[in-house]
N, C-alpha and C positions, 0 to 999 in steps of 0.2 A: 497644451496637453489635451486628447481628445478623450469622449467622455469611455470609452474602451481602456483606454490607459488608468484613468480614475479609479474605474472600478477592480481594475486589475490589478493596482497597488493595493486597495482594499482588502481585498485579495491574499494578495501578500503579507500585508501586516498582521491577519488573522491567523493565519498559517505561522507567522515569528510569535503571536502570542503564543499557540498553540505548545511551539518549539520551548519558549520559558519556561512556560507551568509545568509538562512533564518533566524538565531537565531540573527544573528549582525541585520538585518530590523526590529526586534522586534515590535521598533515603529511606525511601521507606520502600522499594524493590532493586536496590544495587547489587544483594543478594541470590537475587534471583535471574533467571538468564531474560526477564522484560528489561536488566540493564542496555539492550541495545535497541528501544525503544525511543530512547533522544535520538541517538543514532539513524536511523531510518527516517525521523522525522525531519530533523536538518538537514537530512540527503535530497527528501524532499521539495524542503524549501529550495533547497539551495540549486537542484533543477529546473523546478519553476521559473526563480530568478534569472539564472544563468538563458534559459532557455528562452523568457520572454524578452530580455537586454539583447542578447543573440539573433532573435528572431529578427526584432526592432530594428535595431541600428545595425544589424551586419550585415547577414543575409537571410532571408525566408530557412533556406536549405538548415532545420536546427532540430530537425529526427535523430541525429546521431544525438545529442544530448539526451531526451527521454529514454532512446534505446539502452543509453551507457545507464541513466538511472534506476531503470527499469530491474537490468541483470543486477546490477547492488542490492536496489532494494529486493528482490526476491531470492537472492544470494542468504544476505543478514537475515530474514527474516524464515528464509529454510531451518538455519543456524540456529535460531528461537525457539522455536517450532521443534527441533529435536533432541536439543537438549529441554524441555520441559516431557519428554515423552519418557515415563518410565520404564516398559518393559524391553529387554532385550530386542525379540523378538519384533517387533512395533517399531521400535527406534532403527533397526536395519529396514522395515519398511518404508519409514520415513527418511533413511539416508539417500534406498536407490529412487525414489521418487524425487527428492532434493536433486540428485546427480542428472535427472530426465528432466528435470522442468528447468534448470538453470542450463545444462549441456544443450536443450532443442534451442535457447534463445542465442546463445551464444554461436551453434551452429549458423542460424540462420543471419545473424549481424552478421558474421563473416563470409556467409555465401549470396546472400542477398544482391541484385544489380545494384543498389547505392546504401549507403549507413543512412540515409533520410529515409524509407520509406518506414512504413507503421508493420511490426510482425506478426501483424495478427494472429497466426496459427500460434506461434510459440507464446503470446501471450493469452492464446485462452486455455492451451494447456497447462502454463504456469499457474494462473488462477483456479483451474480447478484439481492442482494439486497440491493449491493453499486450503479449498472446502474441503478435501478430502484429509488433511492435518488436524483442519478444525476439529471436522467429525471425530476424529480418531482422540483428539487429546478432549475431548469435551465427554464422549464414551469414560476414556479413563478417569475423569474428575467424578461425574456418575457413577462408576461402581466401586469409587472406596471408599475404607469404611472411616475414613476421617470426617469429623465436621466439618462443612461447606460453609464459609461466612463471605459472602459476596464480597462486601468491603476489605477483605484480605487477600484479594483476589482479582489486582485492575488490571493483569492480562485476559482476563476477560471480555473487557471491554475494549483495550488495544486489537486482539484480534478479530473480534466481531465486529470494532469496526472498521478494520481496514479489511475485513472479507465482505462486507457489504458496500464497501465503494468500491471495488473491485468488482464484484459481481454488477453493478448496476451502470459503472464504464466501457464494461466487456462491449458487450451490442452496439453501443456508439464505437468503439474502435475497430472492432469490426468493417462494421456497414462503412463507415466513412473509409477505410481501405479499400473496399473492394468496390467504391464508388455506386454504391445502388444506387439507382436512379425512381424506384418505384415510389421512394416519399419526396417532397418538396425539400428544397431547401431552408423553407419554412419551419418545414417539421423538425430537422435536425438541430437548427436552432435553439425548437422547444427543449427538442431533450437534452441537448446540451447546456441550455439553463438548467434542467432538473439537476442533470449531475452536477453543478456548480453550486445547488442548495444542499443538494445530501454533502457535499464535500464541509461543506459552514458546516451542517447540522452534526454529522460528525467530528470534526473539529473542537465543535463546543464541546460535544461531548464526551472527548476528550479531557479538557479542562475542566468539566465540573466531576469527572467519575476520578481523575486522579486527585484532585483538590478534599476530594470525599472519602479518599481510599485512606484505609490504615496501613501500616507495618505489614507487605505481602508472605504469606505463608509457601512454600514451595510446593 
């Protein structure tokens, strides 16, 4: 097993911790629609795995897996996202931006020259109609007049941080689709370790803000 492999199980089993802890907190937002919070993280995993056993031993060609997890996870996570959105009005904004950011990714897997390649366009429009959710639902926690207690509160913490590995993967997926050639191969490296410590870092923190969290308020 080469020392890529090692680390990549590592990896992995971070990501399965990750998958426990929120799933063992269950109850204390089953309630609330962060129930699909195990869900989305197990999908994760469970692409990862798929993708890097696939890659490994089958064949290189294992884009259609991320692609296919991709549209799930930004599907489910539309889904979250709109039902924690109170007003009318807002919640129809969030539906037809749901229906544009999941219908460009899906358009594009299906019209794309192969289900391998990376879709960048549709997935930086995806992401940035997960910031523009954020903003909208974090607006509405700020202007009501209920008491805010963090700790009541660990979708909080699920979306900010899964909107901040998202935003800091974006540019790497990108740039490595459209092959720029202006930085080293070196460089890409770099920052492709970066995003592999924000992912741990997040991860963790994960498990210590759900571990920390009380009984969530809606």
């Amino acid at each position: 097993m080469s020392y890529y492999h090692i680390i990549y199980a590592i990896f992995l089993s971070f990501l399965g911790l990750t998958c426990i802890v929120v799933t063992s907190q269950l109850s204390k937002y089953k309630h609330t629609p962060l129930i699909l919070a195990p869900v989305i993280l197990w999908l994760g995993l469970l692409a990862e795995g798929v993708g890097f056993l696939y890659g490994t031993y089958v064949t290189f060609d294992n884009g259609w897996i991320y692609n296919s997890a991709n549209i799930l996870f930004f599907t489910l996570f539309y889904i979250m996202m709109y039902r924690y959105i109170q007003k009318n009005k807002l919640k129809k904004l969030v539906g037809i931006l749901s229906f544009i950011g999941v219908g460009c990714y899906i358009f594009q897997f299906f019209t794309a020259e192969s289900v391998n390649v990376r879709l960048s366009i549709s997935h930086c429009v995806a992401v940035l109609i997960l910031l523009i959710m954020s903003v909208i639902y974090i607006s509405q926690v700020l202007r009501s007049n209920d008491s805010f207690y963090f700790r009541e509160h660990p979708e909080f913490i699920f979306i900010g941080g899964n909107l901040i590995l998202n935003l800091v993967y974006a540019p790497i997926y990108v740039s490595s689709d459209l092959n720029l050639h202006i930085f080293s191969e070196t460089f890409y490296t770099y920052v492709s370790s970066i995003h592999g410590y924000v992912c741990m870092a997040i991860n963790l923190l994960f498990i210590i803000g759900f571990l920390w969290s009380k009984k969530a308020t809606l």
